[in-house]
C-alpha positions, 0 to 999 in steps of 0.5 A: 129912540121912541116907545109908547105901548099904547100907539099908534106908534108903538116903536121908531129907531133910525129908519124903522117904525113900528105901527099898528103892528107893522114893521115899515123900514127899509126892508119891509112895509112902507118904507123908511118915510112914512105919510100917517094920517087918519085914512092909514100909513104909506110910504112918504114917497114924495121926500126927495133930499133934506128941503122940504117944498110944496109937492111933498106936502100937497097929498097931506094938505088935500086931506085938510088936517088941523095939524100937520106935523113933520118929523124932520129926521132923527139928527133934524137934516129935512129944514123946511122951505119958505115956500112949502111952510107959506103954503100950509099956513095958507091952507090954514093948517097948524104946522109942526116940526120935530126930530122924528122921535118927537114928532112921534110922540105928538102924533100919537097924543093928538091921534089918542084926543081925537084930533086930525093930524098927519105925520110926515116923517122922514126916518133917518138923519 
């Protein structure tokens, strides 16, 4: 589904990334839902069912990225709530929605210029 040699994200398909090296799945490493920003990876452990709301972006708002890019699921099942996207706008943050192999390919550009941005990304449907 995604590949880009030269990273940080260096592989995804459905439920399983490849970054820095490592292997996050189900299986392994963080998880199927990753929390990628500058300070490293974890596990997205705020996602819970296919509507994004406010508790699952405020660990990532704390951090004041410029972007905020949210990989919505390989088929874009997670929609986003009005409520969580009024409270990204409020704290001024850029908001991005993209199927999750997209929102890869962003991620990696916009960490490869330099820029603050977190990805938030929900691996399978």
């Amino acid at each position: 589904m995604f590949a880009d040699p030269k990273g940080p994200i260096t592989h995804f398909e459905w439920a399983t990334f490849t970054v820095n090296g490592q292997v996050h799945s189900p299986e392994a490493g963080v998880g199927k839902d990753i929390f990628l920003s500058p300070e490293g990876i974890s596990a997205w452990y705020e996602r819970k069912g296919h509507k994004l709301k406010r508790s699952m972006v405020r660990r990532a708002l704390a951090l004041k990225p410029e972007m905020l890019i949210i990989g919505n699921g390989v088929e874009g099942a997670l929609k986003i709530g009005k409520k969580a996207r009024k409270e990204i706008e409020d704290a001024g943050v850029k908001l991005v929605v993209l199927r999750t192999p997209e929102a890869c390919r962003v991620y990696n550009q916009l960490y490869r210029l330099g820029k603050h941005v977190i990805l938030l990304a929900h691996g399978t449907c």
